[in-house]
C-alpha positions, 0 to 999 in steps of 0.5 A, spaced: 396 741 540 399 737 535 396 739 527 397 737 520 398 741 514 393 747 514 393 752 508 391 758 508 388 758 501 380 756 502 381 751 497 386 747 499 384 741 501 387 741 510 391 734 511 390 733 519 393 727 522 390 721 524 387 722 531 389 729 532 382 733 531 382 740 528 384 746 531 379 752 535 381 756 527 382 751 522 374 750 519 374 758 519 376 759 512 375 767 512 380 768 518 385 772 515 393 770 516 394 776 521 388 772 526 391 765 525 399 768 527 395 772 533 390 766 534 397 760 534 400 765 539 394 764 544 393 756 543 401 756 545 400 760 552 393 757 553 397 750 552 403 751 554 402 756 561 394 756 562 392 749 561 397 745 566 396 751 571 389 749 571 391 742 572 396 744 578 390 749 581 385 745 581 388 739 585 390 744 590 386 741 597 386 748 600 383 754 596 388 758 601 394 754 596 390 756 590 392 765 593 399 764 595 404 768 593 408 764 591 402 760 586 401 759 578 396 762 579 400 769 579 403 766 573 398 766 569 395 773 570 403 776 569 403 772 562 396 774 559 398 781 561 403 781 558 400 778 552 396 785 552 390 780 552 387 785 557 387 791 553 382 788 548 375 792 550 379 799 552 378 805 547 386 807 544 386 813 547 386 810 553 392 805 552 387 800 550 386 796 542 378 796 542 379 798 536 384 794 532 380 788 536 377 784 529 371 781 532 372 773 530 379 774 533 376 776 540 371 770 538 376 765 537 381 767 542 375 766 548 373 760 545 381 756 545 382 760 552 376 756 555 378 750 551 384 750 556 382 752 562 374 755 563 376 757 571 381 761 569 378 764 562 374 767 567 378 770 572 382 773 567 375 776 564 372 778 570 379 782 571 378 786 567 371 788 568 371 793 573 377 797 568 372 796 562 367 799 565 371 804 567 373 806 561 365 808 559 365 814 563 367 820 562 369 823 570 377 823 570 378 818 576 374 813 571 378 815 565 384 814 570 383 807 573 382 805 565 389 807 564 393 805 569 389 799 568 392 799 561 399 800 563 398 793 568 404 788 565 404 785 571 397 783 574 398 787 580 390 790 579 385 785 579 378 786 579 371 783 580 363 785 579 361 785 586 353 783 584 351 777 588 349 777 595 348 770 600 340 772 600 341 774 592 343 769 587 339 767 580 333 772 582 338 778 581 335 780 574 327 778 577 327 783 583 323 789 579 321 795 583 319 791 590 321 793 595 323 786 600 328 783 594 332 789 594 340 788 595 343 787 601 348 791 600 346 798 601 349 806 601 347 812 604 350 819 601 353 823 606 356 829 603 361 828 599 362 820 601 357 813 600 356 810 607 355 802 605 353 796 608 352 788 606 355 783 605 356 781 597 357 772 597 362 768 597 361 767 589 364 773 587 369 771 582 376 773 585 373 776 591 379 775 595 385 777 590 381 783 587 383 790 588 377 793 585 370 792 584 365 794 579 359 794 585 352 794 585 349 798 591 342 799 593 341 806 593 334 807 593 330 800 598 324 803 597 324 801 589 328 794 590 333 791 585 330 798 580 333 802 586 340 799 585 346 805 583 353 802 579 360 804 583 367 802 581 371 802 588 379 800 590 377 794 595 382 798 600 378 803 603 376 803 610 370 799 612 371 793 606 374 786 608 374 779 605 371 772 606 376 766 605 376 763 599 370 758 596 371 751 597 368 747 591 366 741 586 368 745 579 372 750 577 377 751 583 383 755 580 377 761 579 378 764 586 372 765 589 370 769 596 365 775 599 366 781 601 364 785 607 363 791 608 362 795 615 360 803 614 365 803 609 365 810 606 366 810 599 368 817 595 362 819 591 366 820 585 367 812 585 359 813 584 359 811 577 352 810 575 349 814 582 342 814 577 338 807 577 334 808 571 340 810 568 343 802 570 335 799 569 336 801 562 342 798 560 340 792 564 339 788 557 346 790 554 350 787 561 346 780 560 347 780 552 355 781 554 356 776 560 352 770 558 355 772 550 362 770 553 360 764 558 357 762 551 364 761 548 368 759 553 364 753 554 363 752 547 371 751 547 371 747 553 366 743 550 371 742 544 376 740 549 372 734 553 371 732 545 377 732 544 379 728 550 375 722 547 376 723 540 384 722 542 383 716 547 378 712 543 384 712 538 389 709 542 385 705 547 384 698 545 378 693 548 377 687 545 383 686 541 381 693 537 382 700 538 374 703 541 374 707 535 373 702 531 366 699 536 360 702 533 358 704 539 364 709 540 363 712 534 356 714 534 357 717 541 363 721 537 358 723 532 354 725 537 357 729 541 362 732 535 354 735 531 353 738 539 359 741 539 359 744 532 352 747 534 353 750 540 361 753 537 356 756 530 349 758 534 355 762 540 359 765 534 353 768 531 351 770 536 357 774 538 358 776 532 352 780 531 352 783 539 359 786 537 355 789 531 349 791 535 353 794 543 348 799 544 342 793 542 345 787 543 340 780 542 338 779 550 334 773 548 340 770 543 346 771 548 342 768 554 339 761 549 347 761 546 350 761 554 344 755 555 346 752 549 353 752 550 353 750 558 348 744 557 352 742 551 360 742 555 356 738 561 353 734 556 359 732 552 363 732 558 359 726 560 360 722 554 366 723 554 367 719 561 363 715 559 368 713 554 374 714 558 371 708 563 373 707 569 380 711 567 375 717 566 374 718 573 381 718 575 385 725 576 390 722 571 386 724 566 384 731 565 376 729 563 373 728 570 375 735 571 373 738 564 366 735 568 367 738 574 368 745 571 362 744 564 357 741 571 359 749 574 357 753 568 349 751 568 349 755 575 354 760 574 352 768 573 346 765 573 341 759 573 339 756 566 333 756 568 332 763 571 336 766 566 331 763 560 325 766 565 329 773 564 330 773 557 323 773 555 321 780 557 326 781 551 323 777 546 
């Protein structure tokens, strides 16, 4: 992406191009040099390698091609690998920069990943889960996974949060303690072993390329969802097996699949949380993470389908004028231009403030700002092909899929709906 002059003294005035908006960084006048060095490299890899392997993925009929050996997709994960972008929630003492990670940098580096390609900002981020988590516990097999994790330049470990179940989707967080909305996925501990059976659906995020999982098992069925424990598993043991990849509208280079598992015996250090109290208890700070990051990748994703229309509305002439120039086209823009500004300010505050607070995170906060930010992306996405016209419904032009992948987020890692009914119990 193209961009004019951009000082780094806030009181210059920045000189942009005609019809070239600004940059995910260039409004943010308190982003020190090293973040904007660290920021260009990661709009060139998001530009340069993420945005047309999301293109190439997405046009893939057969979800089969998407996982090949010889795909992009393998591409993509090797480079951001490589890029050390897969270190950024690990301690140091592991192999990780946790602590060097200045908080807008993680901020403004998951927002443009998002505006090149929201599917596979995911995967990359659910990769790391399991790693992450791992890293929080003291038992040595934890500590271990969390280094070798950190020591992966080639995506050859992968990981993915086993949560969702074919007859439990949104509901997860509203089970409580009855006993029928409990997971289906259940462990018994015989000796030294988990004996675990259930299937977890074919919505699980990298389901069928994980290596790891961080999975949640029913441990106590008589308490429901409060009776769930937490285990971080490799996905070869015996007794696990993989569904085909998902099928579906948006977001086709995020792999999507179930997994099964069949008496699968899991070693009972794999069990990190064997304590539901334990889990119930930091149920507030998994909501605050997860829907604090889908807040910001649709953000940049909104940018993105604005950016589309900003661009296009420049060059494309009716009625003897460019659309620009129609006023109806402009009062659009500036419509969609206030949404996107309002959901990029309400996810950075918000972001910024759990970074400050991880043991407190706003529950409430990071589920309006994942609401705001996966309406907004849809809603922008829309006008924007409107916009577009017919040419907004043609595969030539990267807007109907931006639609398709903004359509997804308002029902991924939970309903809006059901999200928003969760996050009241925080207010």
């Amino acid at each position: 992406m193209g961009h004019g002059l951009i000082c780094d003294n806030p009181t210059t005035i920045q000189i942009r191009t005609e019809g070239v908006p600004m940059t995910i960084r260039d409004i943010d006048i308190n982003v020190s040099k090293d973040v904007k060095a660290m920021l260009r490299e990661v709009e060139k890899f998001s530009m340069e390698v993420m945005r047309p392997a999301g293109i190439a993925l997405d046009r893939l009929s057969d979800p089969e091609d998407v996982i090949k050996k010889e795909s992009v997709l393998w591409d993509v994960f090797k480079r951001f690998r490589e890029m050390d972008l897969h270190l950024l929630q690990i301690p140091k003492r592991l192999g990780g920069m946790a602590e060097d990670l200045d908080p807008m940098a993680a901020i403004l580096m998951t927002e443009q990943l998002g505006y090149a390609d929201a599917g596979l900002t995911i995967s990359m981020g659910v990769s790391s889960l399991p790693f992450n988590a791992a890293a929080m516990f003291p038992m040595p097999a934890m500590q271990q996974l969390a280094k070798d994790f950190c020591g992966d330049k080639t995506g050859s470990l992968i990981g993915c949060w086993a949560i969702t179940e074919p007859d439990h989707g949104s509901d997860w967080s509203l089970g409580g303690n009855k006993p029928k909305c409990g997971p289906s996925v259940t462990g018994v501990l015989k000796g030294d072993e988990y004996i675990v059976n259930g299937e977890k659906s074919e919505w699980v995020s990298n389901g069928t390329i994980a290596t790891h999982a961080m999975l949640h098992v029913g441990l106590y069925p008589e308490r429901g969802m409060d009776g769930q424990g937490l285990a971080i598993i490799p996905l070869d043991l015996p007794g696990i097996s993989r569904g085909k990849p998902l099928d579906k509208m948006g977001q086709r280079p995020l792999n999507q699949g179930s997994i099964i598992f069949q008496d699968a015996r899991i070693p009972k250090k794999y069990m990190a949380v064997p304590n539901p109290d334990f889990l119930k208890a930091t149920t507030g700070q998994g909501l605050a993470n997860v829907n604090g990051g889908m807040s910001i990748v649709f953000a940049g994703l909104a940018k993105a389908a604005y950016d589309e229309a900003y661009r296009y509305s420049r060059k494309r002439v009716q009625g003897g004028s460019r659309i620009f120039e129609h006023k109806n086209v402009k009062l659009k823009l500036m419509q969609m231009f206030t949404r996107v500004e309002a959901a990029r300010a309400n996810a950075r505050r918000m972001a910024l403030y759990n970074f400050a607070n991880p043991m407190k995170p706003s529950v409430v906060h990071a589920v309006a700002a994942k609401c705001l930010s996966t309406e907004t992306a849809t809603r922008v996405a829309s006008d924007a092909m409107q916009i577009f016209g017919g040419y907004g419904l043609a595969k030539e032009y990267p807007i109907e899929k931006m639609f398709r992948d903004a359509r997804a987020s308002m029902i991924e890692d939970g309903v809006n709906e059901v999200l928003a009914i969760k996050a009241t119990e925080f207010m």
